[in-house]
N, C-alpha and C positions, 0 to 999 in steps of 0.2 A: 515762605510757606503760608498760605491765605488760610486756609483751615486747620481745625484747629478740633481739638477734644473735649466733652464735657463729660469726666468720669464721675457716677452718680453710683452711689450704693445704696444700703437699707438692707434692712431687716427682711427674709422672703416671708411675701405678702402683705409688704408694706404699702401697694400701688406703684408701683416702680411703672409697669407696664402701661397699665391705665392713663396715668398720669403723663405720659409720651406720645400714647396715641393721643390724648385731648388736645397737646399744645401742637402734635403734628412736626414734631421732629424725627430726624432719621436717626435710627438706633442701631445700634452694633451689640448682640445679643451677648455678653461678655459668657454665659450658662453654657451657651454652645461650646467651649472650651473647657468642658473637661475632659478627663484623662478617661477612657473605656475602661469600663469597671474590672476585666480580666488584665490587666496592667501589672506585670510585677512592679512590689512597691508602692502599691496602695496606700495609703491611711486607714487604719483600723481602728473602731470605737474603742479600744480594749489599749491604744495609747500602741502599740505595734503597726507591723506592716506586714504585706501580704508577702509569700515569699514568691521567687522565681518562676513558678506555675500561675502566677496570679490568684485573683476568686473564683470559685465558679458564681454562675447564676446569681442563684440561692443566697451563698455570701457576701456577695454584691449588693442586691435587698438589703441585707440585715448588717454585717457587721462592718462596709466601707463608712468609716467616717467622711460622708461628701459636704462637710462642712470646715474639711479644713483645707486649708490654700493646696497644698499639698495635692487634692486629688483634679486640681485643675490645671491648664497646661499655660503659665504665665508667659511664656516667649512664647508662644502662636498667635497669644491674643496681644501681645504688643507687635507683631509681626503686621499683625493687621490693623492696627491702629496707623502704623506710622504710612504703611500703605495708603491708607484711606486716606490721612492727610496731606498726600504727595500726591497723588495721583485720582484720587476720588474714587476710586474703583476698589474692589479685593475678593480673595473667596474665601467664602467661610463654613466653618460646618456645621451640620443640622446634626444636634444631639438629642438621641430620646432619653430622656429620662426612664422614662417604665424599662425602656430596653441597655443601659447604664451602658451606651455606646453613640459613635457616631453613623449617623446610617445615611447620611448624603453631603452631599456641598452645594453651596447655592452663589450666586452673586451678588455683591451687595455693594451700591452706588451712593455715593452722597453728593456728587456733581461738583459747582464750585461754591459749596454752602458755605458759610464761614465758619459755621462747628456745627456739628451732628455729637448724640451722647453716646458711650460706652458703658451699658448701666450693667450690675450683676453686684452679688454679695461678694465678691471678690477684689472691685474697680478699684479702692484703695490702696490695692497692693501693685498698683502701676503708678501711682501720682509722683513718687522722686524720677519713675524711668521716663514719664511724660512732660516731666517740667524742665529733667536736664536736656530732654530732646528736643525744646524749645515746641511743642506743640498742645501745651495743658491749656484749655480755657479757665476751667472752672472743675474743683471737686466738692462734692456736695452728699451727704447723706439725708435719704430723707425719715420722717420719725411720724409715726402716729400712735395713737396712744396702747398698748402692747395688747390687749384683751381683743381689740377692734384688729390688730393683724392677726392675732392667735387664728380668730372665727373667720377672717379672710381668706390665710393660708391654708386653712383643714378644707372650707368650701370648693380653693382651686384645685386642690392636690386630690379632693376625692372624686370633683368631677372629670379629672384627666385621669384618671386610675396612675397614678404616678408610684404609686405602691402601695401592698395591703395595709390594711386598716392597722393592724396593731402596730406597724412602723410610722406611719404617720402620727397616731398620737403620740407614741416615746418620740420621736423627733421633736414635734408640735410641742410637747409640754418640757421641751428639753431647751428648745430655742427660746420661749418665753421666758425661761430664768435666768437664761444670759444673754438676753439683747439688752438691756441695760451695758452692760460690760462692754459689748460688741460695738454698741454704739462707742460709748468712751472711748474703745481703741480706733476707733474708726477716726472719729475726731482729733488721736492722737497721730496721724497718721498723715493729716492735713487736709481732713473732708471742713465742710461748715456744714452744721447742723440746722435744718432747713424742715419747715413743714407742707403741707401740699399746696398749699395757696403762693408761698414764699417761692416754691421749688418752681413752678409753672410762670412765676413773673420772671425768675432768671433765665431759666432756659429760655424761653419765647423771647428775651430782649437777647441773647447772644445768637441766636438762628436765624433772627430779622433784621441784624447789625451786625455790624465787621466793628468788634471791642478793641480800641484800641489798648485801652489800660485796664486790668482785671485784679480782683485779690490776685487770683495764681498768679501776677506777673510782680506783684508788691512780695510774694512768698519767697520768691524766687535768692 
């Protein structure tokens, strides 16, 4: 199997995206894999779950906790990882956010690159299914300093109308007190904790080179 995965996480509005488009690697949008907010079974901020009617709307907005693994679909998005590294092709799906559903599917190629990344605040929770599957290049979190994603995050998330104003900041000011923590589990999980200069020389050396020997293969 020639290619190969670089699962990257972070804190949302870390640069994750930014940072991909610059070095010009192909990305597998790991976000696209959540679960459609009417989903019986949900995750609820309130530590519960939605019951067998789902949420509506409304309670989708406000009381789905979309930050916990839970409201994201972890076998689709390994379905299409290991696709992608056999085959170089797969389809995936185009999630709205504002609209807490999947509303298309699109194609997504990475040819015979030697790794392409699997970025999302999620990717860590694939890295033991991706290294026993012989196909982890590299897990990596990236980290900048919490105030500078605070004011990154609020700026994305209001210019895409991704939800009203008083969810974004309880969100926003909810994520800044636990990315500390977030990260640490993340690192315990087997990312490397990386910053954007650091994050950009790795990846750009794994997508311009076929790696023979990697941390992930020393982890292993």
């Amino acid at each position: 199997m020639s290619t190969r995965v670089i699962l990257l996480t972070g804190p949302s509005g870390s640069g994750k995206t930014s940072l991909l488009r610059h070095v010009g690697a192909r990305r597998l949008k790991l976000d696209d894999f959540y679960r459609d907010g009417d989903e019986p079974g949900m995750p609820l901020l309130d530590g519960t779950f939605s019951g067998t009617e789902g949420a509506t709307r409304a309670e989708a907005m406000s009381d789905i906790d979309w930050d916990n693994p839970a409201s994201w679909d972890a076998d689709r998005a390994m379905a299409a990882i290991l696709e992608l590294c056999a085959t170089g092709s797969t389809t995936v799906p185009v999630y709205s956010i504002r609209d807490n559903a999947t509303v298309d599917y699109t194609t997504l190629d990475v040819d015979a690159l030697p790794a392409y990344v699997a970025e999302g605040v999620f990717a860590a929770e694939l890295i033991d299914r991706c290294r026993e599957a012989g196909v982890l290049a590299d897990a990596l979190v990236l980290r900048r300093p919490r105030l500078q994603t605070w004011w990154f995050r609020l700026r994305r998330d209001l210019a895409e109308h991704r939800k009203p104003l008083p969810v974004l900041l309880r969100r926003g000011l909810r994520l800044a007190r636990e990315e500390p923590a977030k990260i640490a589990a993340w690192v315990a999980k087997g990312c490397r904790p990386v910053d954007r200069a650091e994050c950009e020389a790795i990846i750009s050396r794994y997508i311009t080179a076929d790696v023979q020997q990697t941390p992930a293969d020393d982890a292993a």
